[in-house]
N, C-alpha and C positions, 0 to 999 in steps of 0.2 A: 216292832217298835222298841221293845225292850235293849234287844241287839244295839241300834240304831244309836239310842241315849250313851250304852257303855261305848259302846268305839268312840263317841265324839268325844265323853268323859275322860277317857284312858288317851285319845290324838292331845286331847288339852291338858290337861297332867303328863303328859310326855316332856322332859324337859333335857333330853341329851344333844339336841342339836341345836340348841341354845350352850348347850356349853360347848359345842365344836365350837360356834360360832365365835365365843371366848377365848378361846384357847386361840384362836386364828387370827383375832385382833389383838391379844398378848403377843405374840409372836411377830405379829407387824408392828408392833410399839419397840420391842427390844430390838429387831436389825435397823430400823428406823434411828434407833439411837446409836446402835453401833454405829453404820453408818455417818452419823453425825460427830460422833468421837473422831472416828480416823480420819475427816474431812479437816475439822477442828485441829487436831493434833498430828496427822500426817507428819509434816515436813519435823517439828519435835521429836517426832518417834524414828525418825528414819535418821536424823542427826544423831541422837543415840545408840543406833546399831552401826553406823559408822565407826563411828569412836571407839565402840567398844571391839568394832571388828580392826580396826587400826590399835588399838592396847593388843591384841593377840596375835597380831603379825610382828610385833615388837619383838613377841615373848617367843617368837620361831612359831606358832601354832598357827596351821592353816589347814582351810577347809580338806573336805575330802575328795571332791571331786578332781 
């Protein structure tokens, strides 16, 4: 009986897969917003690598491939 009480005491004060748990819904919250950044801002962000890639063809410098 004794046994019985500490393992359910010790299963219920166990609290590491409550913070997997956490750490996995952090994780879905932060790509979730990336996500939602580069959706939002795409087309801005790709016009600025443009640009910037058009000023360094200007200046002679080009990729390496």
């Amino acid at each position: 009986m004794i046994f019985l009480t500490t393992s359910m005491r010790r299963f219920f004060q166990d609290d590491e897969g409550a913070t997997a748990v956490e750490y996995g819904v952090m994780i879905a919250l932060i790509i979730a917003a990336v996500i939602a950044i580069v959706i939002l801002l795409g087309d801005q962000i790709q016009e600025a690598f443009e640009s910037f890639s058009d000023e360094l063809a200007e200046l002679g410098i080009t990729g390496g491939g």
